[in-house]
N, C-alpha and C positions, 0 to 999 in steps of 0.2 A: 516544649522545645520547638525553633523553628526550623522549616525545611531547610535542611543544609545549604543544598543549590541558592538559595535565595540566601541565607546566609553567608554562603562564601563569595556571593559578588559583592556583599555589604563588607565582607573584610578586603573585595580585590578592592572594592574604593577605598577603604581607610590607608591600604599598602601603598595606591598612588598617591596618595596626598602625604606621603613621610615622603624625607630628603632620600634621593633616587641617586645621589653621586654628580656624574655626567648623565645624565638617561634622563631628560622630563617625563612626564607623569601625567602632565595636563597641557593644554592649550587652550585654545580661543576660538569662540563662532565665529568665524567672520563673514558668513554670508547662507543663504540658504534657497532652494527652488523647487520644483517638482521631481527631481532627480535624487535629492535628501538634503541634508545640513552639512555646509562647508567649515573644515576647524582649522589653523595653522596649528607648528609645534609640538605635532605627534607622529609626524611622519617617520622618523627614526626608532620611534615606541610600538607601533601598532605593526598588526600583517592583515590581510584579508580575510572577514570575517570576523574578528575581535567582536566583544564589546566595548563601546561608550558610554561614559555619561553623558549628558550634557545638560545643565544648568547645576544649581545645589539645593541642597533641603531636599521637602517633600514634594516642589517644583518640577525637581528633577526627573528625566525620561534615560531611556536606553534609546541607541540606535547600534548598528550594524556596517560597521566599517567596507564601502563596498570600493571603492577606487582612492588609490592614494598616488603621491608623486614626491619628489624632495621638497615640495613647500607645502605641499594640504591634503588634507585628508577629506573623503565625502564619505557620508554617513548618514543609512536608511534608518528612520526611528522604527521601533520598532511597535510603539501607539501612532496609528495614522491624526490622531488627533492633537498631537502633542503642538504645543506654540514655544517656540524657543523663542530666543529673544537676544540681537547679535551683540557681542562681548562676553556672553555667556562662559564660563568655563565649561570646557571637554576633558574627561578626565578616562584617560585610558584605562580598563579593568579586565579584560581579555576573556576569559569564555569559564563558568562556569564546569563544575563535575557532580555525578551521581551516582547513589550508589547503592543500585536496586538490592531486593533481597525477597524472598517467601512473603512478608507481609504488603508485599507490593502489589502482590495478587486480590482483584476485587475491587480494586481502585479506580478513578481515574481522574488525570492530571495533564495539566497542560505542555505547550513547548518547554517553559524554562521548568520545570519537574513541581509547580506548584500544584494541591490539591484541587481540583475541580469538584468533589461529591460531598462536601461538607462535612466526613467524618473525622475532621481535626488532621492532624502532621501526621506526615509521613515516616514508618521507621527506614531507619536506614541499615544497610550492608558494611561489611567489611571492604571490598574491591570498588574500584571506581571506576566510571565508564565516562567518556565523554560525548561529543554527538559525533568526532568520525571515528572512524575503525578500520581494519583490513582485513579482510579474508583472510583464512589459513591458504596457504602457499598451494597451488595447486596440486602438486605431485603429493601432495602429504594428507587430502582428504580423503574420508573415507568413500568408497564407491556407494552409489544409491542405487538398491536393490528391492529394499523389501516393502512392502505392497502396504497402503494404507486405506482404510474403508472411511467413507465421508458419510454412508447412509444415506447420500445423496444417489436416486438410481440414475439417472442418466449419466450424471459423471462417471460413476462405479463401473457403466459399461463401455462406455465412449469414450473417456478422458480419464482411464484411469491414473490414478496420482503414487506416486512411494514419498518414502520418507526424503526430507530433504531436497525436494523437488520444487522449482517456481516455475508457479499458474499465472497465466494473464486472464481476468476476465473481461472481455473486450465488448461496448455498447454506446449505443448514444444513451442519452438521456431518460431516463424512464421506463427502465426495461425489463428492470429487476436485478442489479448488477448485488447490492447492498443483502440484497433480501436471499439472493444465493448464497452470498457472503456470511452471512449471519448464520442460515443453514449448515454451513462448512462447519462452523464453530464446535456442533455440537457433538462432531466426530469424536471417541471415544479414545481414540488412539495418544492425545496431544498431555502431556502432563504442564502443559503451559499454554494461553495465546496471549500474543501481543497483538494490540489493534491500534493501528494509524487513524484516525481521520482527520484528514487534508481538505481545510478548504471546505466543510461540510454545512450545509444550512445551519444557521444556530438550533433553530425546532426542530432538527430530525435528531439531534444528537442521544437524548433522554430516550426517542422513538427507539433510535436504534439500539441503546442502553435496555431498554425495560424491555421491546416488541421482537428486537433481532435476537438479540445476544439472551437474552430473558437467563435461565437460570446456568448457562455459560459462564457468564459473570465471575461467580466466585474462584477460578482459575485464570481470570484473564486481566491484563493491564489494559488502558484505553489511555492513548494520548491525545489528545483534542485540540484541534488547532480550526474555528470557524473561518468561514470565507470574508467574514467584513473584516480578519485580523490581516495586520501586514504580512506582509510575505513572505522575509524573514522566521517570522511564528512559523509560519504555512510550511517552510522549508527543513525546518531544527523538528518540526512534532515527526518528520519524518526520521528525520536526521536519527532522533530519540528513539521512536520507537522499533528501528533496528537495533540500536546499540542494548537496550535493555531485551530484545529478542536472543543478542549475540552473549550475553551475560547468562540466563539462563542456558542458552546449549553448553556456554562452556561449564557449567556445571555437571552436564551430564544429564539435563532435559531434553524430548522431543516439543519442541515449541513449533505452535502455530502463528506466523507472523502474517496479518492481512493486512493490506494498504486501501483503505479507500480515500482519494485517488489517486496514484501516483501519475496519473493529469496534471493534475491541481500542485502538484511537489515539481514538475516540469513549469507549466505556468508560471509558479512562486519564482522560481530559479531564471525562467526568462526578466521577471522583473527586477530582478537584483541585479542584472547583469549588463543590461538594457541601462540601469542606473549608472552604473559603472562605467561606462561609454564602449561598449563590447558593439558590434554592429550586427542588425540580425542578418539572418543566411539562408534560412527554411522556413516559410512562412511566417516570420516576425522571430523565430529563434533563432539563438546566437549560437556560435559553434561548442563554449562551452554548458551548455545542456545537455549536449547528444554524447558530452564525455562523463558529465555527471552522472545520467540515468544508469550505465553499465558501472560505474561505481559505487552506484548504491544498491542493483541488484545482482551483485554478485557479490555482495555480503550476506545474505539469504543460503543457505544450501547445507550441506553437510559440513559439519567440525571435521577434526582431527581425529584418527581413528581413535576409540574411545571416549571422545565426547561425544555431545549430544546432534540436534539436527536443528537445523530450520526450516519448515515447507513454511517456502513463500507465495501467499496469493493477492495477486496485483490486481485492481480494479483500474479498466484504461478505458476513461470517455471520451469516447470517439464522435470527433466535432463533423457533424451534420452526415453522420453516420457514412463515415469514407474510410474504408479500413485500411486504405493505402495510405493515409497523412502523415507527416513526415512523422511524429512522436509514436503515435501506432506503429508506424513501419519498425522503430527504430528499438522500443520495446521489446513487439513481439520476435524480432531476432537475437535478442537475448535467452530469453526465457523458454524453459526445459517444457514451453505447449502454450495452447491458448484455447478456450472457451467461449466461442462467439456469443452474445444474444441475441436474435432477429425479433426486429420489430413488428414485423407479420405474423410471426408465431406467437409472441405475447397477444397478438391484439385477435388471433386466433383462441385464444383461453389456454392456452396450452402452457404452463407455469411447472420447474421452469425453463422460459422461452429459450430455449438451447438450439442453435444450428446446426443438427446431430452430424449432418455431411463435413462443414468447416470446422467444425473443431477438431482438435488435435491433442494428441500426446505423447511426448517423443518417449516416455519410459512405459507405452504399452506392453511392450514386448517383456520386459522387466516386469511387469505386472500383474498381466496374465497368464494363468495357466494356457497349457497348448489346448486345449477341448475350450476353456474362454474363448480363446484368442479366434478358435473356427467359428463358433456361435454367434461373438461381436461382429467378425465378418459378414456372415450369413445374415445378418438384420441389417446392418449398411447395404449391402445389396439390394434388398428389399425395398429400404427407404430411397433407393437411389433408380427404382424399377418404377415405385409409385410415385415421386416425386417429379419426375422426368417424363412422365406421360399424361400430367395431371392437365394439358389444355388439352392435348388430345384424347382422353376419356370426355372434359367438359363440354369439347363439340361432339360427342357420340362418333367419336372417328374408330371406336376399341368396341367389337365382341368379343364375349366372354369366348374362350376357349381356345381363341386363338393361338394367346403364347400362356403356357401354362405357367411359367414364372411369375409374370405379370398377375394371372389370376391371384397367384399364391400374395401376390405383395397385398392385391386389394383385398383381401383374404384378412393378412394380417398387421398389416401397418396400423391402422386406425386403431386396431385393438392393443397394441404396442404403442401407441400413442397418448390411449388413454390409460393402463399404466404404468406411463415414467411421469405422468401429471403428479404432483407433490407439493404442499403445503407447508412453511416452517410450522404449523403445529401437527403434523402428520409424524408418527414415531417413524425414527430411521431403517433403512431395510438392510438385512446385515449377509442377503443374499440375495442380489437383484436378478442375478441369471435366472435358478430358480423360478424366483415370484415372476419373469416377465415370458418364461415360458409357457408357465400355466395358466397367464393371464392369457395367452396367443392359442391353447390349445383349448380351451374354455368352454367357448362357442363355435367348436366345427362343425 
């Protein structure tokens, strides 16, 4: 049997090509550029977003209905390779459903819900989901309270996380955003993850599959959408892999939904929009971006009291490491915290590269016991004693003795430094306080 989704846009064509009444069905290429493919004839049939045909047979491609008017329609293919050919028929078919379920778990598949991992079709669900959705209504979710362990220790003290809570992990390029990512996975607490990747190298995909996620896998979905694919793809693997995140809680799962990157689902969105004759506003994006990203991450969080959860973690590449850019900016004021990685601390050995001082967690307080909460303090201080004098110990401007605080940080920062060092194949620490005390009192 073949995948549904894929099936039911072959029966939404067979349904535009039966007599439609008044209502067309199809129209005409009539022109095409770098913007996408021009159709008349369907402007009364389509809305923004749909799908298209456009040409027939096995010829035929999708595109992505991005700007329409009373006489034509523009439309992003959704193969950047695709060659139309003008007269061509456009044949309206509008958007696709799916319809996750248990065996979905272990998989993974692309924007339109096709199998990526070669192990044959997909089963399908009873409910159907589409790629957008709505939050449950404010006043009606459940409060997020209760404390989840990642086994990750720098998080576990710093950044601590509860159920139904979104993370931003925030970095340039190369820093280790993925490989945190992938550590998260392994948290013990999640009876589901759903995994985005947006825009990802085609090579790292399997990396991340077999290296990151390694025996995670058999509990998690992976939607897959590479950076050579249109953008459209780039935009729905997101689109998807919330909506199949939002199907598990409403069943009454804790799911783990990671985005890498919701960059790259920003970028996607700026070029659709940019296609569509939107003008940009904030460094090359358009206004409808900055309305998107809080539409998409505020479907992330807690259900409805008795459903399940979603903790969302966001992966945000930060273009030439500027954490004020507008998309960063605009992210991380959404999002219930954020998790810097500095690139001096990576390239220090220090893995992983966490900016223990900039990060944040708005549901510490919810997280922590009041004896945590003194202790996490007490080490921030520390780090914030030794960190802040660290040119002037370098010019030998500091005797010992002087401020005994200080002693105490050179004391024991470095030893607290070495560790919250941690490895994805390092087993998870299921009491960081503990282990980083006795790491601290060790060698006095």
């Amino acid at each position: 049997m073949r995948h549904k989704s894929i099936e039911e846009l072959h029966h939404l064509v067979n349904s535009a090509l039966a007599p439609q009444g008044m209502v067309q069905r199809s129209g005409c290429l009539t022109g095409m550029g770098s913007k996408g493919v021009i159709a008349t004839g369907l402007s009364r049939t389509v809305s923004l977003g749909d799908f298209v045909k456009v040409g027939d047979g096995s010829g035929g491609f999708l595109a992505e209905v991005v700007q329409l008017d009373l006489e034509q329609i523009v439309a992003k293919p959704l193969n950047p390779n695709s060659v139309p050919r003008l007269g061509d028929k456009v044949i309206a078919i509008g958007t696709p459903k799916f319809y996750p379920c248990e065996a979905w778990k272990g998989r993974i598949i692309s924007a339109l819900g096709e199998p990526l991992d070669g192990k044959g079709t997909i089963p399908q669900g009873a409910s159907a989901v589409s790629y957008t959705g709505n939050p449950p209504p404010a006043a009606d979710r459940a409060l997020v309270s209760k404390r989840l362990m990642t086994g990750v220790k720098a998080v576990d003290i710093f950044t601590p996380i509860c159920y139904g809570q979104r993370l931003g992990i925030f970095a340039g390029s190369g820093v280790g955003k993925s490989t945190l990512m992938g550590m998260m996975c392994r948290a013990a607490g999640f009876d589901c993850v759903v995994i985005g990747l947006v825009g990802e190298r085609g090579r790292e995909v399997n990396e991340f599959v077999q290296e990151v996620i390694g025996e995670s896998l058999s509990k998690a979905v992976v939607v897959v959408s590479t950076g050579d694919e249109a953008a459209s793809l780039r935009k729905r693997a997101a689109l998807l892999a919330t909506s199949i995140a939002e199907s598990f809680r409403d069943q009454g799962q804790n799911v783990l939904l990671i985005m890498d990157s919701i960059t790259r689902f920003a970028q996607a969105l700026r070029e659709l929009a940019l296609a569509g004759g939107e003008p940009p506003v904030s460094r090359g994006f358009p206004p409808s971006v900055f309305s998107a990203l809080p539409q998409l991450l505020e479907r992330a969080g807690p259900g409805k009291a008795g459903s399940g959860t979603i903790t969302g973690i966001f992966s945000v590449l930060v273009e030439g490491d500027n954490h004020n850019e507008p998309i960063s900016d605009a992210i991380r004021g959404t999002l219930d915290g954020h998790i810097i990685l500095d690139r001096n601390t990576a390239a220090s050995g220090r893995y992983p590269a966490i900016d223990l001082l900039g990060s944040l967690s708005r549901m510490t307080i919810k997280a922590l016991t009041a004896e945590e909460l003194r202790a996490a303090a007490a080490l921030r201080s520390l780090i914030s004693k030794f960190e802040g004098t660290k040119d002037l110990r370098a010019f030998g401007g500091y005797l010992a003795g002087k401020d005994l605080e200080l002693d105490r940080a050179i004391q024991a920062v470095p030893k607290l430094y070495t560790a919250l060092n941690q490895s994805p194949g390092e087993p998870i620490c299921s009491d960081p306080f503990t282990f980083i005390q006795a790491a601290i009192n060790a060698a006095k």
